[in-house]
GUVO-698494 format. One record per residue (C-alpha): x, y, z. Coordinates in steps of 0.5 Angstrom, whole numbers, padded with zeros to 4 digits, always signed. Layout:
BEGIN
XYZ...
END
This chain:
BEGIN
-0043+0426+0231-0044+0422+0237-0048+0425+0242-0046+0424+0250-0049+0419+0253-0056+0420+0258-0054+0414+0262-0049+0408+0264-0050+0401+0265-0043+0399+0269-0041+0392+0271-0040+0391+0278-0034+0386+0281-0033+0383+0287-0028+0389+0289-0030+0394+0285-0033+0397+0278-0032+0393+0271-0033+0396+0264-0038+0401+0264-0043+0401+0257-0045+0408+0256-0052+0408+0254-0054+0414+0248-0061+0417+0246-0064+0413+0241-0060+0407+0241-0063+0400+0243-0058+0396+0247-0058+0389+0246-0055+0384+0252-0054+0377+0251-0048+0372+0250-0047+0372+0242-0042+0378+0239-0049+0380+0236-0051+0384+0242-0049+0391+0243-0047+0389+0249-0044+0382+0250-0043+0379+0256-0038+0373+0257-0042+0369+0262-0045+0362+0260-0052+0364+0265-0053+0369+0259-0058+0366+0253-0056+0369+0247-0061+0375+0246-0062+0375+0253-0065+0382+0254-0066+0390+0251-0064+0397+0254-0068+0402+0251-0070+0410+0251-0078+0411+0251-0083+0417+0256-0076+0421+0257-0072+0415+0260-0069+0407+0260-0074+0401+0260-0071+0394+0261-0074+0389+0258-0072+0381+0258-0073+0378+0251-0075+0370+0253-0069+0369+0257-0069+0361+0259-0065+0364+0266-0069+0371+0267-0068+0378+0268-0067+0381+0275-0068+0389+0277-0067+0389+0285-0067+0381+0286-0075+0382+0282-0076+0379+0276-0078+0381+0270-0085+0380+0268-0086+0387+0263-0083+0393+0261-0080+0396+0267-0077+0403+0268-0070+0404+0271-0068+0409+0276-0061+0411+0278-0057+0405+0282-0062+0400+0280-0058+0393+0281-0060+0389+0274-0057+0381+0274-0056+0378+0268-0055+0371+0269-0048+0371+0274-0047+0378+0271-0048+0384+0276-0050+0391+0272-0052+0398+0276-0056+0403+0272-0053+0410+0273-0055+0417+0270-0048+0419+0271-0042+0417+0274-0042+0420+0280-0048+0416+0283-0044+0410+0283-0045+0407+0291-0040+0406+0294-0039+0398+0292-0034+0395+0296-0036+0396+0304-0043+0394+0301-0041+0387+0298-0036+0386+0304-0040+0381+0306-0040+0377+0301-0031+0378+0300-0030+0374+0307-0034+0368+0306-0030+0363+0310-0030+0355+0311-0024+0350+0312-0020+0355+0316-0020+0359+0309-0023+0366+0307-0024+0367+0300-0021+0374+0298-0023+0375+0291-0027+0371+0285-0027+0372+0277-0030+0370+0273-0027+0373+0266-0019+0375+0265-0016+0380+0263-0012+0375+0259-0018+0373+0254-0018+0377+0248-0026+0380+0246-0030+0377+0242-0030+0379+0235-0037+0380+0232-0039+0377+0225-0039+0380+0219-0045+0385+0218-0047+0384+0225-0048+0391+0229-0041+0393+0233-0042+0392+0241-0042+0398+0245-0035+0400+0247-0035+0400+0255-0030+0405+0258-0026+0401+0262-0024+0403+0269-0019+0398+0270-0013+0400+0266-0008+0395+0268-0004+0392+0263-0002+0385+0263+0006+0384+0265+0010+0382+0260+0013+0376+0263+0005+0373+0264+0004+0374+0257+0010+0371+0255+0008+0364+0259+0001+0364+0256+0005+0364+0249+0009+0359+0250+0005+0355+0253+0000+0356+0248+0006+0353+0243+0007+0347+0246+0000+0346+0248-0001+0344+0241+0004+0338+0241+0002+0335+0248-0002+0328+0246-0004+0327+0253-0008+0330+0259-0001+0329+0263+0003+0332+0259-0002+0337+0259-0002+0338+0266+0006+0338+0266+0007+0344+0261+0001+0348+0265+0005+0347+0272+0011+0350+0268+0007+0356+0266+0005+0357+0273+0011+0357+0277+0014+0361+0272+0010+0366+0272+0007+0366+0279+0010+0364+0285+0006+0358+0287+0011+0353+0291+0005+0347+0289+0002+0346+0283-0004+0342+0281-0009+0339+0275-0014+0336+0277-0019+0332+0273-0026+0331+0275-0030+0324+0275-0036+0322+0276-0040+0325+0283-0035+0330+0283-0030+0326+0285-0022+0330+0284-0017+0326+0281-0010+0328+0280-0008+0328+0274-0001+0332+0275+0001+0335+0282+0009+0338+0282+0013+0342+0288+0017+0348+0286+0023+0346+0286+0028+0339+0287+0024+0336+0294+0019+0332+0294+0014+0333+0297+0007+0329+0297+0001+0333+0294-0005+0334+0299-0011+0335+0296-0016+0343+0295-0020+0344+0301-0027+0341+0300-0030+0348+0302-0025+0351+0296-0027+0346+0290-0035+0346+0293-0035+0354+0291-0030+0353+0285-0035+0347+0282-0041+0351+0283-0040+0358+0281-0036+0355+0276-0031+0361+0277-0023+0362+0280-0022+0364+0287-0017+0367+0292-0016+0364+0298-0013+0365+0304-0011+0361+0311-0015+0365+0317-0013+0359+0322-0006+0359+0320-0004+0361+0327-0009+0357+0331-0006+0350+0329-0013+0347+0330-0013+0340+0328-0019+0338+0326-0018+0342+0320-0018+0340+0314-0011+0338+0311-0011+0345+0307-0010+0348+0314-0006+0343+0317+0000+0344+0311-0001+0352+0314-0002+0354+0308-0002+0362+0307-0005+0363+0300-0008+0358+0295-0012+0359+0289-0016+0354+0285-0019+0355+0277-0025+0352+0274-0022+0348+0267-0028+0348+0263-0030+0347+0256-0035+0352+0254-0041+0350+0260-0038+0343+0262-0032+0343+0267-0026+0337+0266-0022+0340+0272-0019+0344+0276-0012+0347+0277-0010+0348+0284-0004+0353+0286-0002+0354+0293+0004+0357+0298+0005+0355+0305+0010+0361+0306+0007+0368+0308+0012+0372+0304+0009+0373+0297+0003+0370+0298-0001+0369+0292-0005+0376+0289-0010+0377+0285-0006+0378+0278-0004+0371+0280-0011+0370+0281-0013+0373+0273-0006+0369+0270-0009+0362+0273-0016+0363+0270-0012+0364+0263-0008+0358+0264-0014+0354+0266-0018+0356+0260-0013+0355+0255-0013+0349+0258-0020+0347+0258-0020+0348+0250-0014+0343+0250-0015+0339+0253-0023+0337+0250-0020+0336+0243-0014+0331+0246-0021+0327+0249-0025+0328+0242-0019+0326+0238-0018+0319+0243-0027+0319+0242-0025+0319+0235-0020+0314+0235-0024+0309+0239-0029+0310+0234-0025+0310+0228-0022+0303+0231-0028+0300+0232-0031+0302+0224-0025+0300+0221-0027+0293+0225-0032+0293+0223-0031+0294+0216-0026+0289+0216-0030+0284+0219-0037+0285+0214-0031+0286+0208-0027+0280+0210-0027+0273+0205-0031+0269+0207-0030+0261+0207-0025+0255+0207-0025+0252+0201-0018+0250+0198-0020+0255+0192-0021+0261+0197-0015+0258+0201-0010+0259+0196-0012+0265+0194-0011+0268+0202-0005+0265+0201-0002+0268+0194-0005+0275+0198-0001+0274+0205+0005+0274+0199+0004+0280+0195+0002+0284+0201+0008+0286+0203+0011+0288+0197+0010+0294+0193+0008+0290+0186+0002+0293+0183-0004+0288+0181-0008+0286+0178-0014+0282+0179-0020+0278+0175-0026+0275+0175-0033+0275+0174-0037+0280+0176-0040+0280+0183-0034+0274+0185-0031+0279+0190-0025+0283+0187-0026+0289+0191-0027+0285+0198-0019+0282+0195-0016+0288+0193-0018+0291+0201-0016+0285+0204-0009+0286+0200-0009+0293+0203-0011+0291+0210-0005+0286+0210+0001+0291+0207+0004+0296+0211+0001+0301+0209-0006+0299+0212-0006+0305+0216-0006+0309+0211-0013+0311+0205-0015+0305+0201-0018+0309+0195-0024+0306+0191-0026+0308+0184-0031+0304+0179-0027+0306+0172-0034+0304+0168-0039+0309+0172-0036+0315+0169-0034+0319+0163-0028+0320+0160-0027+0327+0162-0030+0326+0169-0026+0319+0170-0019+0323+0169-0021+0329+0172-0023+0324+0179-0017+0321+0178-0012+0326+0177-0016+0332+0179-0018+0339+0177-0017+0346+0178-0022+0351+0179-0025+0353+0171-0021+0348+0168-0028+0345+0164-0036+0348+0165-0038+0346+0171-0031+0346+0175-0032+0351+0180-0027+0350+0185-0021+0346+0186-0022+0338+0187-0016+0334+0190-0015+0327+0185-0016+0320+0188-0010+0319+0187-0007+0325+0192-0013+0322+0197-0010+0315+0197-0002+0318+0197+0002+0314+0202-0004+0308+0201-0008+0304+0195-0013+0305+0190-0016+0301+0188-0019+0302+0180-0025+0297+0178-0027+0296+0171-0020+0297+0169-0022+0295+0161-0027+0301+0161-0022+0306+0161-0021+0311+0155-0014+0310+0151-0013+0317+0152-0014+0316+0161-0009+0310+0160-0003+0313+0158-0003+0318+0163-0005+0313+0168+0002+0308+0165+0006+0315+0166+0003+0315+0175+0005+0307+0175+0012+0309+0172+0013+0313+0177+0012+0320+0174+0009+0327+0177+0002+0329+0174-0002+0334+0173-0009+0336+0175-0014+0338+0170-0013+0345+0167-0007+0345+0172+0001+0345+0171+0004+0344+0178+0007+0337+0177+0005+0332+0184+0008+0326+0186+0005+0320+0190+0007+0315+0192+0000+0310+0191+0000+0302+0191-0004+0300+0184-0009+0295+0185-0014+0294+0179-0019+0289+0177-0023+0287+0172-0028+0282+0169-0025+0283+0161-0021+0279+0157-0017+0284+0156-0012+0280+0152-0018+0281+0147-0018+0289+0148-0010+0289+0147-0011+0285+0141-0017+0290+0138-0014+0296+0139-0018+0299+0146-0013+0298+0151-0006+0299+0151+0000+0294+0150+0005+0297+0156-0001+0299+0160-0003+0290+0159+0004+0289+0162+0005+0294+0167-0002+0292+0171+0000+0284+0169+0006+0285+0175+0001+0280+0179-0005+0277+0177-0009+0274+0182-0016+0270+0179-0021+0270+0184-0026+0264+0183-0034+0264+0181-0038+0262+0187-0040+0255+0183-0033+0253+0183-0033+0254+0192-0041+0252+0193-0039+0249+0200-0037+0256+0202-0044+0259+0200-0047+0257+0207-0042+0260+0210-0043+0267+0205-0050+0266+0207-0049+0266+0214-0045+0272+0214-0050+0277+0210-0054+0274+0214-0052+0276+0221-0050+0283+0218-0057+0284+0216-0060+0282+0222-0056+0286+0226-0058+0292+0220-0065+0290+0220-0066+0289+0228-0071+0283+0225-0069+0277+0230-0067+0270+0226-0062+0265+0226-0061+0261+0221-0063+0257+0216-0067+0251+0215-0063+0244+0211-0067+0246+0206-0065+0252+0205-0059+0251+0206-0060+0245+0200-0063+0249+0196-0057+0255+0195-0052+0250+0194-0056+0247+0189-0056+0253+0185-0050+0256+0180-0051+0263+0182-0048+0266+0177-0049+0273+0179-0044+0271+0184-0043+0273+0192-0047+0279+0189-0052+0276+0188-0053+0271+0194-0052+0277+0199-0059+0280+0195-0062+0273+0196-0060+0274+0203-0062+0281+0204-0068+0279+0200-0071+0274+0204-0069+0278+0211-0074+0283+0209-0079+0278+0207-0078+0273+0211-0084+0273+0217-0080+0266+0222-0075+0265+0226-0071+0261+0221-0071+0263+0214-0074+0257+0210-0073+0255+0203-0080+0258+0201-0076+0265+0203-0070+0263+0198-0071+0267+0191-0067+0265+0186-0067+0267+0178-0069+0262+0173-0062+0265+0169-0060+0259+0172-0059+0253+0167-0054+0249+0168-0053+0243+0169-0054+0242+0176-0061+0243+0176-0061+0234+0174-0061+0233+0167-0069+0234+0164-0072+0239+0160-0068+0243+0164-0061+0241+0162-0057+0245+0158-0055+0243+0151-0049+0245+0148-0049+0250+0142-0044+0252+0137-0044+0259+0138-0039+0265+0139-0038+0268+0146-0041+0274+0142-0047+0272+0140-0048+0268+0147-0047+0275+0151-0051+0279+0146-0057+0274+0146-0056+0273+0154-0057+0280+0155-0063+0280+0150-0066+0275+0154-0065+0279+0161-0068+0286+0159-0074+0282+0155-0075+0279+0163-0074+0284+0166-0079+0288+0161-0073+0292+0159-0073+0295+0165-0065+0297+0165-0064+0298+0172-0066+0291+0175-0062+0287+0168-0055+0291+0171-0056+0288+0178-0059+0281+0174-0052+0281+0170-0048+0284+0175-0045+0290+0172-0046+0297+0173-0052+0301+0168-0047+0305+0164-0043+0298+0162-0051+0295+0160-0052+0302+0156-0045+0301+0152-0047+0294+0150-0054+0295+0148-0052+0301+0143-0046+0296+0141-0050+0290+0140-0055+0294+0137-0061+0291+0142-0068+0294+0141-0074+0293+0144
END
């Protein structure tokens, strides 16, 4: 059963007493910023823990807990325990706390603190300041955290229904503004409804303090041209970070080396920091120049609601434009490190037959050895169609198992198989409305193609353990380095799949067949890497350029972008020279210049050559399986396959 409490902490305000914290026997009382306190105070000056009150010897202690801003009693600050005494000034960043046994010790605080109500300057004399609005909804504390002291509140107006519902509207169509000027609009809007300011203003702030309007509006059809807050006003707002209320003592002197607030004759104006937590964007400034219904102080406490919802507007209207200019530029520079490279007639002609399919929905399918660059076309495709904007979806059907592979395509509901502890969305889902884009496509089990067939024909899919149906709409792009004429024959790859991916075929040459745009490749990862690494080299020496040109790279692109990444990692010069080239010794082609070193034809089946080809690349590479992937240009799993296949040992 609660007891009654020994003592009080109430909070003082400019005109008057705030919330009053009832202290109880035996509890210690946390104050700081975060909902964990027992007492929480909305003030940004405050740490997080900032200080304890707490009973010991027969009375309270105050102790300050390392707070960066420090704890005052008096105007001293803290440096040990100190025991408080009735009408003892505690300040807690901006906060103003008077310690109290009972509530009839409170001092008589509005004559004490009149001084400080009639600061003037501009002709203008500040009425009240405030920092929170009765408008702002407590702050709830997590779960399992101590429940904040309930203070006893000596200020029991309730919000006027029309203010309340201006704050809800505005919150609605807030959440539809794309920029800070219709922000400001609607903002202006809420305030002449609810309040009776005959000018209204949102003003952003730039660099050095500087105030630019972003929307300024006169009650009603007249136009009238807006004059800016008075610099005496702004000053105080921007320093004290609080909203203000004002009123115009030179009004009948007509003095006219005042400031153009004075000049205007305005009665009554306020002004509100727009602030997101600590950083102020802005200001919202309202005025009258009527002396009849001059601005008030629940004027004063709807304004500071308005600017604060504002505030948390109009920060995520300039993250969403930060995250689209970076967004825009990762994407450019995506393009520029993905796009094809070179201009031979082979690479050409294929541009040519992707400026034609892009725009179609046709589902395609291209071929090519490995490490030619299949997924650099299927983007390339993407970025040409009108559906560029939208996800381009990758997935390698090779590195994955049958049940995982089905499961990243079409996805999975929570329990659906050991290890699903939660729902997954598909790559089909992620890429709706864009492309996926399927690489390895004759690694696919049989039972994955025909569900795969029925998504291409246009059917609904379930997920995994799932029996909702969905329906994307998904652009199809697969590659793959198989003859997969010889997998429809040998029962591995359905028939109807074959002819349902074959719409169009797009044949990406071998580097060998386009050597003259192997010094270009070569530049391009050069510069990418340089620009990764930070190492300073230029170019390549003629040699150099010989010696990649000279070679039958067959690992492809993908391997002459490791030649390239290899010797900027190892190369010591300005240039990269011949002698910082590596190439394999699988190269045995014809172009090496007859010899010793020519190649011999040997009738033998594509078989027999590929199984003795590995054979050769794992004795190599010591059967390190790793490094003979990366050498054949294929993924671990895929040399798994063919070493148990061929029935290869060491």
């Amino acid at each position: 059963m609660a007891t009654n409490p020994s003592a009080f902490l109430v909070v003082r305000r400019d005109d008057g007493f705030g919330d009053v914290y009832p202290l109880q026997d035996g509890m210690r009382y946390t104050l700081g910023r975060t909902p964990t306190n027992r007492i929480v105070l909305r003030d940004d000056l405050c740490s997080r823990e900032h200080a304890e009150v707490f009973p010991a010897e027969g009375g309270w202690f105050i102790r300050d807990l390392g707070s960066l801003n420090g704890t005052h009693v008096n105007g001293d600050q803290l440096r040990t325990d100190r025991r408080l005494a009735p009408q003892d000034d505690v300040r807690v960043g901006r906060v103003q706390l008077v310690f109290i046994e009972d509530l009839t010790q409170l001092p008589d605080l509005p004559q004490a603190r009149s001084a400080r109500a009639t600061e003037k300057g501009d002709g203008l004399e500040i009425k009240k300041r405030l920092g929170n609005t009765r408008y702002l909804p407590p702050i709830a504390p997590p779960p399992g955290a101590t429940p904040p002291a309930e203070p006893v509140r000596q200020d029991t107006r309730v919000a006027p229904a029309q203010a309340l519902a201006a704050l809800y509207r505005l919150a609605l169509d807030m959440a539809d503004a794309t920029t800070p000027a219709e922000l400001g609009e609607l903002v202006v809007d809420a305030v002449f409804r609810a309040t009776p300011a005959q000018v209204g203003a949102v003003l952003a702030l730039k660099e050095g303090r500087e105030l630019e309007p972003v929307v300024y509006r006169h009650r009603g059809p007249e136009h009238q041209t807006y004059h800016k807050v008075s610099n005496f006003v702004s000053h105080e707002v921007l320093s004290s970070k609080q909203a203000v209320l004002a009123e115009n003592v030179a009004l009948e002197r007509h003095l006219k080396d005042r400031d153009s607030i004075a000049e205007l004759r305005v009665a009554s104006l306020i002004c509100a920091p727009v602030l997101w937590e600590d950083q102020i964007l802005g200001l919202l400034h309202l005025y009258r120049t009527s002396l009849h219904a001059p601005l008030n102080p629940d004027d004063l406490e709807f304004t500071l609601a308005v600017a604060r919802q504002l505030g948390t507007v109009w920060h995520r209207l300039r993250k969403q434009a930060t995250l689209s200019v970076e967004v825009r530029s990762l994407k450019d520079q995506l393009r520029l490190e993905s796009q094809l490279v070179g201009d031979s007639s082979a690479l050409n002609h294929i541009e040519t037959q992707i400026g034609r399919v892009a725009e179609t929905k046709a589902t395609v399918l291209i071929r090519g050895e490995s490490g030619v660059g299949k997924e650099l076309v299927a983007r390339a495709i993407h970025d040409s169609s009108p559906r560029r904007e939208q996800p381009f979806v990758c997935l390698n059907c090779a590195a994955l198992t049958e049940t995982l592979l089905e499961s990243e395509l079409f996805g999975h509901e929570k329990g659906a198989f050991t290890g699903a502890t939660e729902r997954m969305i598909g790559k089909f889902e992620s890429a709706d409305a864009g492309t996926i884009f399927l690489d390895e496509i004759g690694e696919m089990a049989l039972s994955t193609q025909a569900k795969f067939l029925r998504v291409l024909e246009g059917h609904p899919f379930e997920r995994v353990g799932g029996n909702t149906p969905i329906k994307v709409d998904v652009r199809v792009v697969a590659a793959t380095n198989r003859t997969l004429e010889e997998a429809v024959r040998a029962g591995t790859f359905r028939r109807d799949l074959f002819f349902r991916l074959q719409v169009v075929q797009l044949d990406v040459p071998p580097l060998r067949d386009r050597l003259d745009d192997v010094p270009q490749i070569a530049d391009h990862f050069l510069k990418r890497f340089v620009r990764e690494t930070g190492r300073k080299m230029r170019g390549f020496t003629d040699p150099a350029i010989q010696k990649l040109k000279a070679y039958r790279w067959p690992g492809n692109v993908r391997e002459l972008r490791n030649v390239v990444e290899r010797a900027v990692a190892l190369g010591s010069g300005p240039v990269i020279d011949a002698s910082d080239i590596w190439l394999s010794e699988l190269d045995l082609g014809p172009l090496a210049g007859g010899g010793s070193n020519a190649f011999h034809y040997k009738p033998e089946s594509l078989e027999e050559v590929e199984k003795r080809h590995i054979l050769e690349t794992l004795r190599h590479t010591d059967w390190n399986k790793s490094q003979a992937a990366a050498i054949l240009g294929i993924e671990r799993s895929t040399l798994d396959r063919k070493i148990k296949g061929y029935g290869l040992t060491r």
